[in-house]
C-alpha positions, 0 to 999 in steps of 0.5 A, a space after each residue: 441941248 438941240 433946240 431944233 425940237 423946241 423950235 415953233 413951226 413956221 409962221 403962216 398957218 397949216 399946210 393941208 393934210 392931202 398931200 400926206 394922205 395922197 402920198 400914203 395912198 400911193 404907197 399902199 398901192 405901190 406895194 399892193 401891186 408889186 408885193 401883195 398881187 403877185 404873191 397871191 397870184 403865185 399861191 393860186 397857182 400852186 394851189 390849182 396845180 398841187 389839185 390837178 396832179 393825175 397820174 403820170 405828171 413829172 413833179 419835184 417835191 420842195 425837198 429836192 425829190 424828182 418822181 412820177 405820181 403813181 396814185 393821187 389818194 383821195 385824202 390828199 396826199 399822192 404816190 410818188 414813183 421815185 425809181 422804177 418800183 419804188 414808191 413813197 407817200 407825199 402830201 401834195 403840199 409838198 409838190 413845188 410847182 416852181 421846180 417842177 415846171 424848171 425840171 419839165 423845160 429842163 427834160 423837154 430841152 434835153 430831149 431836142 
């Protein structure tokens, strides 16, 4: 039997609880920074690029489609032009604004 456990603690009385709840703190502030902030500022990003679609944009769908929107419809979804004459109805969640904007430097660095 491990008599580690049975062990009283140290003599000399309580260390403060400060340091432990400084140490917490630092830690939710750790990953608020590096985890939380940036993942919302990415979602306000997507969320303010999927609302000014026009006609005419480049986009990349999150399944991999490339098209041109033809028709942004009033009730959230988008005609995309995926080849010439030929459209299909997406909602515009469906709009990747990561690959969208890879595809856009990709076609822009071609073109140089």
């Amino acid at each position: 039997m491990n008599t580690f456990f049975l062990m009283a603690p140290p003599q000399g009385g309580e260390q403060s609880p400060i340091p432990t709840f400084i140490m917490m703190g630092a830690i939710i502030l750790v990953f608020w920074l590096f985890m939380i902030r940036p993942q919302a500022k990415k979602a306000k990003d997507q969320k303010k690029y999927i609302e000014d679609l026009a006609k005419g944009d480049k986009v990349v769908t999150i399944a991999g489609i490339h098209g041109i929107v033809n028709k942004v419809n009033d009730d959230g979804t988008i005609n995309l032009e995926v080849s010439p004459g030929s459209y299909i109805k997406l909602e515009k969640s469906a709009i990747s604004l990561e690959w969208s904007q890879t595809a856009n430097k990709a076609a822009t660095a071609d073109k140089k």
